[in-house]
C-alpha positions as CSV (number, residue, x, y, z in Angstrom):
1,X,82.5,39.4,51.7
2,X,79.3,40.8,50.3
3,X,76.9,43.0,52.6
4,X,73.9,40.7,54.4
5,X,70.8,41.2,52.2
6,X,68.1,42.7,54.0
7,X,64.1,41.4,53.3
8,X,62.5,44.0,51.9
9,X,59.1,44.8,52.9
10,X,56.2,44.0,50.8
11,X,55.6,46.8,48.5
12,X,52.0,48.4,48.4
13,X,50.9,46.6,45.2
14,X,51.3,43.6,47.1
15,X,49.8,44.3,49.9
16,X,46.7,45.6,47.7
17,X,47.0,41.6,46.2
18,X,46.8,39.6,49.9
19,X,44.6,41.5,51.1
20,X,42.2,41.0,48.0
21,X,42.9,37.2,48.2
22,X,42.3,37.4,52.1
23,X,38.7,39.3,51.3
24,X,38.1,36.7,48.6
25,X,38.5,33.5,50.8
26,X,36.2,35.5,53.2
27,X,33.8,35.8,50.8
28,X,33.6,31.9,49.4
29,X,33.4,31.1,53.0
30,X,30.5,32.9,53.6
31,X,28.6,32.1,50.1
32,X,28.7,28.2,50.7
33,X,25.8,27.4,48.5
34,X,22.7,25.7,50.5
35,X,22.3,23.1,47.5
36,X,25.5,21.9,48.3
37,X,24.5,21.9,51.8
38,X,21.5,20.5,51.5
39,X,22.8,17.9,49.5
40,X,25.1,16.9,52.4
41,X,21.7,16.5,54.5
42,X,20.0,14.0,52.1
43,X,23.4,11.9,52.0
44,X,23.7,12.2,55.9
45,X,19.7,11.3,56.4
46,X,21.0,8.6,54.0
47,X,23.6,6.8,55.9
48,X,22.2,7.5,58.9
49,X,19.4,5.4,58.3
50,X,21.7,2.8,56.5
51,X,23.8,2.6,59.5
52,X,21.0,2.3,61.7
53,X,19.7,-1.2,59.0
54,X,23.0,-2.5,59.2
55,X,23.4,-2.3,63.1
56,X,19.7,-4.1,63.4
57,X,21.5,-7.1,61.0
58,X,24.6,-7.5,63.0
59,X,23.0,-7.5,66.1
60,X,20.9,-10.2,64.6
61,X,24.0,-12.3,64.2
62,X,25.1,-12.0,67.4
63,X,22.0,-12.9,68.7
64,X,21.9,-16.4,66.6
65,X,25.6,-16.8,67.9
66,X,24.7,-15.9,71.6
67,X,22.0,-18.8,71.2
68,X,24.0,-21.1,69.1
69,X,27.1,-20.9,71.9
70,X,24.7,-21.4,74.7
71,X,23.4,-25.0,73.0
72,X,26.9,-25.7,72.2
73,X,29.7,-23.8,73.6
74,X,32.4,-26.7,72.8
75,X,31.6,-25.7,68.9
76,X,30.9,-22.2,68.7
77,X,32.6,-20.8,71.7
78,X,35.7,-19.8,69.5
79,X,33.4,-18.2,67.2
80,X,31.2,-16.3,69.7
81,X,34.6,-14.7,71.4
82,X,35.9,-13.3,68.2
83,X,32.2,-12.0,67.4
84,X,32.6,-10.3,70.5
85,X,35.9,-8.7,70.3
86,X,34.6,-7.5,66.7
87,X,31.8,-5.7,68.3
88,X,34.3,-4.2,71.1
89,X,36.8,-2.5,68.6
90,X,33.4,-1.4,66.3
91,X,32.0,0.0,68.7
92,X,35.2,2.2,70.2
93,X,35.1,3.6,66.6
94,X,32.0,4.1,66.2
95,X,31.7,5.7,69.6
96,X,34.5,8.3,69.3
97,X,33.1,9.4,65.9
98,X,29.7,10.1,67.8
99,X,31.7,12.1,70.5
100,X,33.6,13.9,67.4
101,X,30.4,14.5,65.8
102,X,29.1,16.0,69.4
103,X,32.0,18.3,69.9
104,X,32.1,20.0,66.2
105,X,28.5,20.6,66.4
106,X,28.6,22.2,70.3
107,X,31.6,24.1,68.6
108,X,29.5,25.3,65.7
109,X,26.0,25.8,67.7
110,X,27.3,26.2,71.4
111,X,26.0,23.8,74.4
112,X,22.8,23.6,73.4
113,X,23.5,22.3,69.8
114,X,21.9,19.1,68.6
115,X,24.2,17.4,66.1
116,X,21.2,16.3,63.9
117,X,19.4,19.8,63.6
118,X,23.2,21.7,63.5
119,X,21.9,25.6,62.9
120,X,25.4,26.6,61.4
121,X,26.0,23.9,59.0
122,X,28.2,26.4,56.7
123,X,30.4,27.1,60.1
124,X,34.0,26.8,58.7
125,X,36.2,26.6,61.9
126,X,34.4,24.4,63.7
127,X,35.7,21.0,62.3
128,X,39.1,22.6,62.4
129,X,39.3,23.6,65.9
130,X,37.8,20.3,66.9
131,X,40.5,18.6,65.0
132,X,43.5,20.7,63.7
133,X,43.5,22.6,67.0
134,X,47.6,22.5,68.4
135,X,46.8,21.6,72.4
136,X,43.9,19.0,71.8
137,X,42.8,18.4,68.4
138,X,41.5,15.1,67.6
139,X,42.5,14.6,64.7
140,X,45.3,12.6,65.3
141,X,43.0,10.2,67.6
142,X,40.9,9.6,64.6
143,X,43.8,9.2,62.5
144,X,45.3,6.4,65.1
145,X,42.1,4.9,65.3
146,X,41.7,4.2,62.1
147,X,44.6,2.5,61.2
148,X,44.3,0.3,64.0
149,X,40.6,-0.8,63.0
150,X,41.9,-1.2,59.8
151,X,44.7,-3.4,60.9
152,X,42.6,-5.2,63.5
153,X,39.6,-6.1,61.0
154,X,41.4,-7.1,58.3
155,X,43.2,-10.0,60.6
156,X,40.0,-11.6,60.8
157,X,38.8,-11.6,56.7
158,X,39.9,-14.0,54.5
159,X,38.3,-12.8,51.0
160,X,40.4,-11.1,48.4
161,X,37.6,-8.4,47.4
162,X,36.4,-7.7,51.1
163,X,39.5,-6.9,52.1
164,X,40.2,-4.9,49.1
165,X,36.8,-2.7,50.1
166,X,37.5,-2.7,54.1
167,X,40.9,-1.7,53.2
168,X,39.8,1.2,50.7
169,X,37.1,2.2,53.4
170,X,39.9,3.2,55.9
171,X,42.7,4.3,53.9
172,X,44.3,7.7,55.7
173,X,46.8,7.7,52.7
174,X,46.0,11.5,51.8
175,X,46.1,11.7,48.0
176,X,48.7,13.4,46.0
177,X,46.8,16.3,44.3
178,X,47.9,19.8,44.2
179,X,45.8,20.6,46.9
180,X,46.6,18.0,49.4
181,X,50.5,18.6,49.0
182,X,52.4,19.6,52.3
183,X,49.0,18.5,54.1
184,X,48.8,15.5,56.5
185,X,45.3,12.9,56.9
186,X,43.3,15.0,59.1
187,X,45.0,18.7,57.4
188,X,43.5,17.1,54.3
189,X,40.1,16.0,55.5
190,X,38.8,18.6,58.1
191,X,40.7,22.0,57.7
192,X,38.7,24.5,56.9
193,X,35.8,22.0,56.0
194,X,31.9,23.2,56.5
195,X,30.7,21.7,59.5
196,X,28.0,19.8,57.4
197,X,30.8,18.0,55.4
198,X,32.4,17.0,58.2
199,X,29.7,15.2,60.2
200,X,28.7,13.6,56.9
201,X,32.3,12.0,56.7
202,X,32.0,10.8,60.5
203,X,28.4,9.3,59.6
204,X,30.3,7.6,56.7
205,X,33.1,6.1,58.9
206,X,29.9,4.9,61.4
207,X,28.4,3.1,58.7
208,X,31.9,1.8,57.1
209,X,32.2,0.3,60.6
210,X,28.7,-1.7,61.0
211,X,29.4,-3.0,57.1
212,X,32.9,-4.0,57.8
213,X,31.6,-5.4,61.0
214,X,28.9,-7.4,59.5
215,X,31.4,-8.7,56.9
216,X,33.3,-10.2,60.1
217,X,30.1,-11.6,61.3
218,X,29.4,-13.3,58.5
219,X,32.6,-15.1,57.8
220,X,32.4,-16.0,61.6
221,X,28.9,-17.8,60.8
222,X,30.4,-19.8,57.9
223,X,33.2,-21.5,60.4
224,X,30.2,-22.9,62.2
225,X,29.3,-26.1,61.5
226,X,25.9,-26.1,59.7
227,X,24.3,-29.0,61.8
228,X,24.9,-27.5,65.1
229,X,22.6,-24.6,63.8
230,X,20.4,-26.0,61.1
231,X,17.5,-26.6,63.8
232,X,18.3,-23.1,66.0
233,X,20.2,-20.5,64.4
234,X,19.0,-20.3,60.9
235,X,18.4,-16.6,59.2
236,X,17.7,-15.2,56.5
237,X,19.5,-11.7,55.0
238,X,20.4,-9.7,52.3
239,X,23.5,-8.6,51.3
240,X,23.8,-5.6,48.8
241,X,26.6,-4.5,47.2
242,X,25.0,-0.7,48.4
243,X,22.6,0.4,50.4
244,X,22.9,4.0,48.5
245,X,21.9,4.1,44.9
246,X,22.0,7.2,42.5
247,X,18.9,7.6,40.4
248,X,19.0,6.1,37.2
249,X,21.4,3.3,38.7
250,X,20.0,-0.5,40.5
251,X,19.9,-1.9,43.7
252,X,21.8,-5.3,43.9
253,X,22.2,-7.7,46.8
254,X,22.4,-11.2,47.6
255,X,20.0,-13.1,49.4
256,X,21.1,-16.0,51.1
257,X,20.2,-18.1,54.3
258,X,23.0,-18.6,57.1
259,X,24.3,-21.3,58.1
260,X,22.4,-23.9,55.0
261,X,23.0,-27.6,53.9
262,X,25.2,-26.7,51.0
263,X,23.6,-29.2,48.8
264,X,20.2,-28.0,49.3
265,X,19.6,-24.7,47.9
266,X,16.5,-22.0,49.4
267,X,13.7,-20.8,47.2
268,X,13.5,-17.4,47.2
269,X,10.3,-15.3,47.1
270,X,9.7,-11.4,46.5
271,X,6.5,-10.0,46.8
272,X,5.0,-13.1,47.0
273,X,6.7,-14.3,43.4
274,X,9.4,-17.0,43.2
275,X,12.9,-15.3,41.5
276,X,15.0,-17.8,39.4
277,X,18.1,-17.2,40.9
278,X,21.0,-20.0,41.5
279,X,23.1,-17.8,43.8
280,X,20.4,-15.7,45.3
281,X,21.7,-12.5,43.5
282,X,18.9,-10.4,42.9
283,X,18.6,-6.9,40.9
284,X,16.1,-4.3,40.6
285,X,15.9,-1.2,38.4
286,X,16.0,2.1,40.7
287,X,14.4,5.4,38.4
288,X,13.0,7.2,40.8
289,X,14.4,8.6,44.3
290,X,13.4,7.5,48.0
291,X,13.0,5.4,50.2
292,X,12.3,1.4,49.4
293,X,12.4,-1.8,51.0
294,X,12.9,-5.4,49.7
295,X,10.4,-7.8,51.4
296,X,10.3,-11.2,50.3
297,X,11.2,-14.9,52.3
298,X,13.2,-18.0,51.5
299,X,11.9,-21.6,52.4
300,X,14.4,-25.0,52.5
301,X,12.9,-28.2,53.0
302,X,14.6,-30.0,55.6
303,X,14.1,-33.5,57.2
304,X,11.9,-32.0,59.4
305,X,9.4,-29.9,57.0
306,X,9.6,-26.6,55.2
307,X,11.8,-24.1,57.0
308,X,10.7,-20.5,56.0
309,X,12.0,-17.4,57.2
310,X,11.3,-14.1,56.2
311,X,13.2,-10.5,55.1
312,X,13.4,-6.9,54.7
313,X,16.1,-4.6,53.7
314,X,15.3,-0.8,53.2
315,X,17.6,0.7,50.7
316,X,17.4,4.4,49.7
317,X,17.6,6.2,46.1
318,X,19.7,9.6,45.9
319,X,20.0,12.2,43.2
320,X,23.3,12.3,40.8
321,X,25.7,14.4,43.4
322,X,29.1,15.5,42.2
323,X,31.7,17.9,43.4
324,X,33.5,19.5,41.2
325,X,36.1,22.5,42.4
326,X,38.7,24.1,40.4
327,X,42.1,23.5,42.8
328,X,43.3,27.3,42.3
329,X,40.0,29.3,43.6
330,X,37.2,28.7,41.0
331,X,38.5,30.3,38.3
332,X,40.2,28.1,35.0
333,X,42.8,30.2,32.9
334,X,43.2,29.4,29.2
335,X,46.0,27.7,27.4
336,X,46.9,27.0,31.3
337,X,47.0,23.2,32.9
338,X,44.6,24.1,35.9
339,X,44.2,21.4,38.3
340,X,40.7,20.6,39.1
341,X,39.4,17.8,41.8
342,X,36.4,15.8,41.1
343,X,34.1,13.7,43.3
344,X,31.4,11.8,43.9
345,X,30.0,10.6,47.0
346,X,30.3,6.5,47.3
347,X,32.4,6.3,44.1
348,X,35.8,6.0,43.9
349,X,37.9,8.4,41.6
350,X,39.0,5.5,39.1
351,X,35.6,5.0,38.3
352,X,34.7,8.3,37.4
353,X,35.4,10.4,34.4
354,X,35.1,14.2,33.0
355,X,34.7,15.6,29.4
356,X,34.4,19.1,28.2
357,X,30.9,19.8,26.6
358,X,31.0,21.3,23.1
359,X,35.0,22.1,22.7
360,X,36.4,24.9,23.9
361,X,39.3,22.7,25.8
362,X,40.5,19.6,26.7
363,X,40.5,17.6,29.9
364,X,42.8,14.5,31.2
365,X,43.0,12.5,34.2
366,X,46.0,13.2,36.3
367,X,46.8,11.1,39.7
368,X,43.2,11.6,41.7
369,X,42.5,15.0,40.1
370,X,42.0,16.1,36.7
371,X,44.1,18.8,34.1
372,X,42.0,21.0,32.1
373,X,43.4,22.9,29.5
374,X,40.7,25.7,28.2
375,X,41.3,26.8,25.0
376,X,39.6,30.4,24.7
377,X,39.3,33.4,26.9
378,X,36.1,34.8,28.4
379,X,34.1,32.1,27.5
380,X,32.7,29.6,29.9
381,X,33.5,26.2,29.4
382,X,31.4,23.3,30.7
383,X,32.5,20.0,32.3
384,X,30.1,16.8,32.0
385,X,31.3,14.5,35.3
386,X,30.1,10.9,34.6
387,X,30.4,8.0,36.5
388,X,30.5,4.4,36.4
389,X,28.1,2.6,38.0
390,X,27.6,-1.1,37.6
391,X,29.5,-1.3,34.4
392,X,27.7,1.7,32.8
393,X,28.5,5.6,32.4
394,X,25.8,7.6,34.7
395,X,25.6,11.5,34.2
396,X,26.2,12.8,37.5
397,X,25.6,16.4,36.0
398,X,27.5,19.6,34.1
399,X,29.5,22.6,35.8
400,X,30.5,25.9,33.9
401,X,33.2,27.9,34.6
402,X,34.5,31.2,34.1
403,X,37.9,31.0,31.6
404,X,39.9,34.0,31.8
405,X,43.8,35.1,30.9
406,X,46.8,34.5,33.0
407,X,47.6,37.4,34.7
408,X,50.4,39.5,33.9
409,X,54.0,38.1,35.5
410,X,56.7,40.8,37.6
411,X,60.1,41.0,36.2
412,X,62.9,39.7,38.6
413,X,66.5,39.2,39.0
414,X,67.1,35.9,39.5
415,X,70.4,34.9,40.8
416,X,72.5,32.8,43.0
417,X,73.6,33.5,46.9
418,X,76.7,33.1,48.9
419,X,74.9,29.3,49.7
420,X,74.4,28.7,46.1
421,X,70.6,28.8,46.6
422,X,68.5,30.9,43.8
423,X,67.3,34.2,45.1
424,X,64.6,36.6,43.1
425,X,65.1,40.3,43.3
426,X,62.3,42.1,43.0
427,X,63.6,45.5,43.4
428,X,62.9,48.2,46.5
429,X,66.2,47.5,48.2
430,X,70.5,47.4,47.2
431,X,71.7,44.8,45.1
432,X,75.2,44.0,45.4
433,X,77.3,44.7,42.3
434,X,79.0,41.3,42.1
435,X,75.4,39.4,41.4
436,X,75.8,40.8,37.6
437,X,79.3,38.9,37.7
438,X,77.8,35.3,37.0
439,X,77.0,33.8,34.7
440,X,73.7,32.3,36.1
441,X,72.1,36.1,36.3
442,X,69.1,36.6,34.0
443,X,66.1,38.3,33.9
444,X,62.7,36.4,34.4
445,X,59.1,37.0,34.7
446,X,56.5,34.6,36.3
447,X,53.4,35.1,38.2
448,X,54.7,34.4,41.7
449,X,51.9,35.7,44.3
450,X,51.4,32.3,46.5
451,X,48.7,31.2,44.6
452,X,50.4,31.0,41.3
453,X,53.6,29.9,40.5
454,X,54.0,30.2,36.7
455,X,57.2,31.0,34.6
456,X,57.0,33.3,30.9
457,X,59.5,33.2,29.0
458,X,61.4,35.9,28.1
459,X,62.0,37.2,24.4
460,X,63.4,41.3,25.3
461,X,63.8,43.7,27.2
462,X,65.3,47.1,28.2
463,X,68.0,48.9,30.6
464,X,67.5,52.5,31.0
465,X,70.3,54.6,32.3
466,X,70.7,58.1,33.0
467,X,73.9,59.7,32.7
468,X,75.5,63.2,34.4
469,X,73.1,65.1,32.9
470,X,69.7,63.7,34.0
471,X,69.2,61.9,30.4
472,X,67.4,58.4,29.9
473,X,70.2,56.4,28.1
474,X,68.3,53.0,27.3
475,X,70.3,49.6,26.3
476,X,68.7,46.8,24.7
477,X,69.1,43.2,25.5
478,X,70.2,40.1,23.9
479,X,66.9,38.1,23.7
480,X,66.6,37.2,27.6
481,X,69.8,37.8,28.4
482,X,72.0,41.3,29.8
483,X,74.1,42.2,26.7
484,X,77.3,43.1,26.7
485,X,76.4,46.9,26.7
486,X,74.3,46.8,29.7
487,X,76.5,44.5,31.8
488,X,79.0,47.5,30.9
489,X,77.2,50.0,32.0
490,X,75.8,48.6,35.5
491,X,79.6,48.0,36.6
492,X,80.4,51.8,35.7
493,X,77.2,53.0,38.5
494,X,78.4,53.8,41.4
495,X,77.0,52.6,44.9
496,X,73.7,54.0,45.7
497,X,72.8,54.5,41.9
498,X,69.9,52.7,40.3
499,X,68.3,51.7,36.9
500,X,65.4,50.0,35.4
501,X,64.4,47.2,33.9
502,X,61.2,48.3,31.7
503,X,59.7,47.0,28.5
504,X,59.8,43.7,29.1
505,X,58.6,41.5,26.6
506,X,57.4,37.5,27.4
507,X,55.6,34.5,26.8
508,X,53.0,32.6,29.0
509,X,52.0,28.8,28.9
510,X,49.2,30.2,27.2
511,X,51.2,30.9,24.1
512,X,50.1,34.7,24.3
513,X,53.0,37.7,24.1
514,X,52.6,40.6,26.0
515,X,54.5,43.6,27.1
516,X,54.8,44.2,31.1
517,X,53.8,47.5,32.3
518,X,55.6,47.4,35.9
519,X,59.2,48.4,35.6
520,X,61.8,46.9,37.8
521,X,64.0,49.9,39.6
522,X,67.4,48.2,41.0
523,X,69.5,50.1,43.0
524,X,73.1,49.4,43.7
């Protein structure tokens, strides 16, 4: 039986590399760029105030329904009950991501903190200790809580493509990009997130709550039958397909009247000017940002008269926002596949695409994240994000980035253990003598320091020996392999003696040979 091999302790070097990579995560941490946050600011103002149009609307519709069941409860009383058991499980939602909100921003600010005027917005921990935290986190509430939404809404929607959106809005599936991997829903979503990104992405589950509730509400309307509301209960709204728009995109919506003759169709009026429009869509050009509102009325002539009733609907104009983050610390490597994630607020990833500007590399799509392949060291290279919106490409802006060389790899041993798993020897402790007895023992380099896990291939290297006397005798080796000469030679030492394993040549992904200037001692 072979001794019990005994974990050596990280040598000096390495402890020199974590602790650099511990100071460097300190320091993106505290160098989150106030554009970025400030960005998350305009797009919370923004949903915020979308939430609060689409909350006026639904509570519109209940009101119609309230009045309709009161005049007719025999008729609309089904109706009005599931309208109201929609606005129960909306609101629960709705409700624990306002006490979520609450709790990360006291966390972040203390008990005084106001979770629309949160002072550490760059605050790091917070989310995470709200959420991730072992004894009571909430992330896994929110995580239940969602599904069950989910499930419970879509019971009560019948169209294809509204389910299709409701469904996307409240997927927890956590996608499969090499920086989500290992990582559950809420690991994915809230560790180590700025404080300011996480309230944003509560505000965004409020308002995918009101939209998939007034969705509901709507469909509920249309079971009605038309003549018990035609005199009492009829409305007019918009419906747009976003309430967000990114400059240099437009504003669409549908106007429609609830609860109509079907064979009589509205006339519909903005700004005072009739709009030829069969179906009530109606479009409008958005190239400049702020706030705007769509004022207009409809008018249906009934048996008795002209029914008019009038709308609004406030819609608000952003700036192009992207996100663009290389997934191994922002730094690309050339002739490397480096992972990078790309996003855009209110797009999904199918719809958005990535080029490299002037050469220098290429870029692909890969899953939900991207592969970029830079070509040429110490240069930056400079990816265009794009993004389709309404059936055309809109720039959502450029990001440069640093390209440097892969770092150079650490020879190892690599062999197989008494449980036939592969082990790595990296020197600094006894090797027993039997490893250089199979056949599976090579040599191999690769960058192996937690954050990168890249194998070089090897094309030489070298053995030195010393005999009796104290002289270096080297031995060459068979391409990658020991050679005969040196697997001679290292069954001749005796226990306790050592050797080294020193001008190693290899090759990188990147196509580039170099010669490692770390030796490898191995003791016996």
């Amino acid at each position: 039986m072979g001794r019990k091999t005994i974990q050596r302790p990280p040598s000096a070097r390495q402890k020199m590399i974590n602790l650099m990579y511990i100071v460097l995560l300190a320091m993106l941490a505290m160098n989150v760029s106030s554009d970025v946050l400030n960005g998350f600011r305009i797009v919370e103002d923004s949903l915020t105030k979308s939430t609060a149009n689409a909350t006026l609307q639904n509570d519109a519709v209940y009101r119609e329904l309230a009045a309709a069941d009161s005049m007719n409860h025999e008729k609309v009383g089904e109706w009005y009950r599931k309208a109201l058991y929609v606005k129960d499980i909306s609101d629960s939602l709705y409700n624990f991501a306002d006490q979520l909100k609450e709790l990360i921003a006291v966390e972040a600010d203390g008990k005084d903190a106001d979770v629309r005027n949160i002072r550490n917005r760059e605050d790091l921990e917070a989310a995470t200790q709200v959420m991730l935290n072992p004894k009571n986190g909430k992330g896994g509430q929110l995580y239940d809580a969602i599904n069950n939404y989910r499930e419970q809404i879509l019971e009560m929607v019948t169209d294809d493509t509204q389910r299709e959106i409701i469904n996307g809005n409240f997927s927890t599936d956590v996608p499969l990009s090499a920086g989500s991997l290992g990582k559950n829903w809420q690991e994915y979503n809230y560790e180590n997130m700025p404080v300011a990104a996480a309230v944003t992405m509560l505000d965004k589950l409020q308002n995918d709550v009101r939209y998939a509730e007034g969705e509901v509400l709507h469909t509920l309307v249309k079971n009605i039958d038309v003549g018990d509301l035609r005199v009492n209960a009829i409305n007019a709204y918009v419906i747009p397909t976003t309430q967000n728009v990114v400059q240099g995109g437009s504003f669409t919506a549908r106007i429609i009247m609830a609860a109509v003759d079907s064979t009589a169709r509205p006339a519909i009026y903005i700004d005072g000017k009739k709009i030829d429009s069969e179906d009530g869509w109606y479009q409008v050009a958005c190239n400049r940002t702020g706030d705007y509102s769509l004022d207009g009325y409809m008018e249906l002539q009934s048996g008795n008269g002209t029914i008019r009733r009038d709308f609004s609907q406030k819609y608000t104009v952003v700036s192009p926002l992207a996100t663009v983050a290389a997934t191994m610390m922002n730094v690309l490597y050339a002739g490397y596949e480096n992972p990078v994630s790309i996003s855009v607020p209110g797009v999904p990833s199918n719809m958005i695409s990535a080029s490299i500007k002037g050469g220098g590399g290429t870029i692909r799509a890969n899953g939900n994240g991207f592969i970029v392949v830079p070509s040429k060291v110490d240069q930056d290279i400079v990816i265009a994000v794009s993004a389709n919106q309404e059936g055309r490409h809109q720039s959502m802006g450029e990001y440069t980035f640093h390209v440097r060389q892969l770092p150079d790899p650490l020879p190892y041993i690599e062999y197989k253990d008494e449980n036939g798993n592969t082990v790595r020897y990296k020197g600094g402790q006894a090797l027993r003598r039997d490893v250089f007895n199979q056949e599976s023992t090579r040599i191999v380099a690769a960058i192996d320091n937690g954050l990168l896990n890249i194998g070089f291939r090897i094309i030489s290297f070298e053995c030195t020996f010393y005999d009796n006397a104290g002289n270096a005798v080297p031995e060459l080796s068979d391409g990658a392999n020991l050679s005969a000469r040196q697997l001679d030679r290292i069954r001749k030492l005796g226990r306790g003696k050592r050797f080294y394993i020193q001008r190693v040549k290899a090759v990188g992904p990147d196509g580039i040979e170099r010669q490692l200037i770390y030796p490898l001692e191995v003791i016996l």
